[in-house]
N, C-alpha and C positions, 0 to 999 in steps of 0.2 A: 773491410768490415761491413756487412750488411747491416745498416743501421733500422730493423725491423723484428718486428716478431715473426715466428712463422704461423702459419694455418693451425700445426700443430700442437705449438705451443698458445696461442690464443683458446683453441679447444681446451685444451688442460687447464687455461683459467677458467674457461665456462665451471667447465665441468666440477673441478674445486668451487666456486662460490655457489653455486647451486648446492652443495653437498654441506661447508659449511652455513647457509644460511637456514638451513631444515636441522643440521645436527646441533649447532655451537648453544651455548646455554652457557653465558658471561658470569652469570653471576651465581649458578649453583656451589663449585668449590674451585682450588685454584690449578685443582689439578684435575681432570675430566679424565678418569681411566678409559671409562668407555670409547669415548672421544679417541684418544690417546690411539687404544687398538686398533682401531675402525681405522684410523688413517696411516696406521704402519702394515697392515692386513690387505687393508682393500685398494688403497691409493700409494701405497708405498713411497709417501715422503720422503724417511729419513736416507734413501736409499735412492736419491733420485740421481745423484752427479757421482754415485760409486760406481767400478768397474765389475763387469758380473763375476770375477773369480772372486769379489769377499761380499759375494749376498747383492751386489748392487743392481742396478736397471742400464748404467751406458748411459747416462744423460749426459747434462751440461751442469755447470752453477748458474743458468740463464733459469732451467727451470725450476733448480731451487731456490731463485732467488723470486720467483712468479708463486710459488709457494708461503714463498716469507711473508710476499705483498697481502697474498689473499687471510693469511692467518692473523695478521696486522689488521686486516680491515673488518674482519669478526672478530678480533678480541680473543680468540680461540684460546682457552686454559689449557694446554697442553706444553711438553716440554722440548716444544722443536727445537727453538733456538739453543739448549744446552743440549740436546743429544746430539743435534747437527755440529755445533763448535766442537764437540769430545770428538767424534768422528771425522772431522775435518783432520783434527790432531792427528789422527792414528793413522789416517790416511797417507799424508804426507810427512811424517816423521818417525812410523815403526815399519818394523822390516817385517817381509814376506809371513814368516811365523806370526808375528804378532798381529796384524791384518786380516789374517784369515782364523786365527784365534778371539781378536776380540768384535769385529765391522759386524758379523753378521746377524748376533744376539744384540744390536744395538737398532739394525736394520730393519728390522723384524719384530723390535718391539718386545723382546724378551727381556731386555734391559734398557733402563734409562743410562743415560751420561749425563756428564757435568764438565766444562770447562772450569778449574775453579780460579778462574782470573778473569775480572772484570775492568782493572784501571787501564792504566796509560803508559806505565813503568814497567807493565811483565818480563819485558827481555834486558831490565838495569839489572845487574849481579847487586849492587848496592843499597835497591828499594826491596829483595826480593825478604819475604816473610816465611818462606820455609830453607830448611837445610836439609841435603841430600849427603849420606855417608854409609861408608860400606859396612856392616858388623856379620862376622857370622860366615860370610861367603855370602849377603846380600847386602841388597839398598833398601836403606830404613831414611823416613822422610821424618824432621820434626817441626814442627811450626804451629801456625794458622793462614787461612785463608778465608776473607771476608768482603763482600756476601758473593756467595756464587748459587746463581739462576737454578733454581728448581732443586737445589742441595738436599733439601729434606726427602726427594720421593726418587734419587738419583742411586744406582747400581753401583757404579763404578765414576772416579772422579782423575780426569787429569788435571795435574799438576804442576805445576813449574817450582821449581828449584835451584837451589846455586849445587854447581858440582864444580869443586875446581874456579872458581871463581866466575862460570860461565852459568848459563838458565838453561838447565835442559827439564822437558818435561817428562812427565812420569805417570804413570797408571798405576793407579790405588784403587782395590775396592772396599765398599761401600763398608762391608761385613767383618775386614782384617783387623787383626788386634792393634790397638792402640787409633783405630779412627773412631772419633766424636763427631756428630752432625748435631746443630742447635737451631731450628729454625729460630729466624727473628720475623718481627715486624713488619712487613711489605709497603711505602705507598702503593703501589701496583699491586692491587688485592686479585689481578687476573697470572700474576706472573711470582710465586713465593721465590725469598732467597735466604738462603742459610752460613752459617760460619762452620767451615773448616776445619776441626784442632786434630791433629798430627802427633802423636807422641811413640817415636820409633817403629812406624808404621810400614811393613813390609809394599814395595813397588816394584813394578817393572819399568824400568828405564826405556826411554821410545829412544834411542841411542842411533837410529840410520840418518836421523835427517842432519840440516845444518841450522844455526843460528837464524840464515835466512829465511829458511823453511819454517820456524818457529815467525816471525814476523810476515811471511804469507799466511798463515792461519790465522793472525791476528785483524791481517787485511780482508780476508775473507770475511770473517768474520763484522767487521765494517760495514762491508757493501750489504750484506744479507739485512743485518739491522737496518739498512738506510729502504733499502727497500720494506721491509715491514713498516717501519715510521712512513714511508710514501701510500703504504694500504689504509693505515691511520689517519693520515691526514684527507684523502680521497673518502671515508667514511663521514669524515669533521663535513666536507663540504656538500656533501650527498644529505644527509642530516639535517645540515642549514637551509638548504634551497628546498625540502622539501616541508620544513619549516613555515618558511618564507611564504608558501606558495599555501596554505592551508589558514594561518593563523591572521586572522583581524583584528585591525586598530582602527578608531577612530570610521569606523564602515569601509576600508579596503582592507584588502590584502599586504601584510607591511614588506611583500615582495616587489609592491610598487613603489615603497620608499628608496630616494635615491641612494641613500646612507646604504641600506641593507646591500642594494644593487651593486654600490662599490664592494662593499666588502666582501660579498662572493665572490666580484670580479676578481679581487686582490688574492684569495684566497686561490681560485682558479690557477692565474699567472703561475703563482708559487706552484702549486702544485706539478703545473705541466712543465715549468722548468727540470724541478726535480726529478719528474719519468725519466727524460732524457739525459740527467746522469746516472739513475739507474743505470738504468738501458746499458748507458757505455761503461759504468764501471765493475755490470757483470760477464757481458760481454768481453769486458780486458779479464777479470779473474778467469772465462770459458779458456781463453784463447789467446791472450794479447798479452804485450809488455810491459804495457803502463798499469798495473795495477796498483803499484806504487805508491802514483800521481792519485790514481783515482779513488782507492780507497778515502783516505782522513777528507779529500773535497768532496765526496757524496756523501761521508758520513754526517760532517758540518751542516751542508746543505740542504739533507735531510732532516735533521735534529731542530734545526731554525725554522722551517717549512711545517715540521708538526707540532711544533708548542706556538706556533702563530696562528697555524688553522683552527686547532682548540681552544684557542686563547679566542678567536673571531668571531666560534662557534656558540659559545658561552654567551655573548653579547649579545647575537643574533637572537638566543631563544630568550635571552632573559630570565625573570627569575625561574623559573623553571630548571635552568640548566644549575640551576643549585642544591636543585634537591637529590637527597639519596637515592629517588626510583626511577631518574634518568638514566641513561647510558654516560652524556656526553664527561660527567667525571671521572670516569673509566677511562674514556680514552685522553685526558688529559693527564692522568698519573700515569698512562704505558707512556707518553711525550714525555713527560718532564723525568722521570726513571729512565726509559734508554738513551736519554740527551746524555744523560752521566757515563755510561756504560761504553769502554776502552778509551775514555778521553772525552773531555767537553769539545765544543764545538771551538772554542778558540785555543786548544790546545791541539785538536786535530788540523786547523788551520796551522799553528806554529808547525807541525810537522809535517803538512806540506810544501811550507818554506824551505824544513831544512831539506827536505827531500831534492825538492826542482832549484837547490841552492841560492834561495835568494837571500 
């Protein structure tokens, strides 16, 4: 494994942060249509690590995961992370038909998606909150699902289900009888999420993949987060030092106080450790075998990494960082919100345990 970026892939971050830091606009609304288009249009995001027969470009998940970082570190309202999970899905668990039926209007920005599963437990038969059964000559879905990312402005929503006592997931749109969408309440006023409700609601079963394959999307789905929370936390400490380096106490600058100096430092550390799980646990989802391993440990590590750096960040500016016409409590509610999202960081740990069997 070449443990680096390339030329090319470094360009592509240029070239993304330069675009969102001219476009992004945090606190207009939580969903940036405009935004939204521009970056399925022009930069083709959602569509970076798909194969060209259903709309894609031939990437990596390296460069979607250099994607996640940069929309992390602008705070971008947009619904990448739920169209990317829905399309992850469909990717690896519907067949030919279905792929080239639903990948490209997702691609492309004619449709949003939705993963509507955000906990820990998606693939227990036991915890699951919808029921999948046949009536009619189809599959009709009943339940709720609560909250799933960007719900309210979502096209189409996969699913998981109990079928047979197993979780298989399913494609529902947005418009089909018997679906309800309810937005709620957000901490994360840059990221909306809404509830679910299901009342014999016509689906297509993603029926090609396996059980596994359902817990690779979920792993995927991990790492991309963990890298977004790495763009977040890299923002936290860009914000402080530049803080630091402007704002006077006492007649210096309180970048010369040793207190402040630490705490960058510490912030630093953190941070650069976590590049380098990045790094290898998109690398392992690009091409490797330990994805496994890597997902729930960069997830943890990340989640710890960005409610410490917002948490250091907060202190540094002082009161300041508590008013409403800051940024920096924005990016502590996207930390303390995706810390929660497929697992907390010590339940992603326990699942590393059981994974590498300790």
């Amino acid at each position: 494994m070449d443990f680096r970026y390339s030329t090319e892939q470094d360009d592509f971050r240029a070239s993304l942060r330069c675009f969102l830091s001219e476009h992004t606009r945090m606190r207009e609304a939580p969903h940036d249509e405009r935004l939204w288009k521009r970056l399925c249009t022009e930069l083709e995001l959602p569509a970076l690590h798909a194969p060209p027969e259903y709309g894609g470009i031939g990437g990596t998940l390296v460069e979607t995961a250099i994607a996640f970082e940069e929309l992390g570190r602008a705070l971008a309202p947009v619904p990448f992370a739920a169209t990317t999970f829905a399309g992850e899905a469909i990717l690896r668990l519907g067949d030919d038909e279905q792929r080239k039926s639903r990948l490209p209007d997702l691609f492309s920005g004619e449709q949003i998606g939705a993963l509507a599963a955000s906990g820990h437990r998606v693939t227990d038969a036991s915890a699951a909150t919808v029921r999948a059964q046949r009536q009619g000559g189809r599959v009709v879905l009943t339940g709720e699902c609560t909250p799933v990312l960007h719900g309210g402005v979502a096209d189409l929503f996969v699913v998981p289900a109990v079928v047979e006592g197993t979780v298989r997931l399913h494609v529902v749109a947005a418009d089909a009888p018997g679906v309800t969408v309810i937005s709620l309440p957000s901490f994360d006023i840059t990221r909306p999420v809404a509830t679910l409700h299901l009342d014999q609601a016509p689906a297509d079963a993603l029926a090609a993949g396996t059980p596994d394959d359902v817990q690779r999307v979920l792993d995927v789905a991990r790492v991309l987060l963990a890298a977004e929370m790495l763009g977040g936390a890299e923002a936290c400490l860009q914000l402080s030092v530049e803080y630091a380096c402007s704002r006077e106490q006492f007649g210096r600058r309180i970048g010369s106080f040793q207190a402040i100096k630490h705490a960058c430092a510490e912030m630093l550390i953190e941070i650069d450790a976590t590049r380098a799980a990045v790094m290898f646990a998109a690398m392992s989802a690009a091409g490797g075998d330990e994805l496994h391993i890597a997902a729930p440990l960069v997830k943890a590590q990340a989640a710890d990494t960005y409610v410490s750096c917002a948490g250091a960040a907060i202190q540094i500016h002082g009161g300041i960082a508590f008013t409403w016409e800051h940024d920096l409590h924005l990016y502590l509610r996207r930390a303390k919100s995706t810390e929660a999202l497929f697992g907390s960081s010590t339940r992603n740990r326990a699942l590393l345990a059981d994974r590498a069997g300790i």
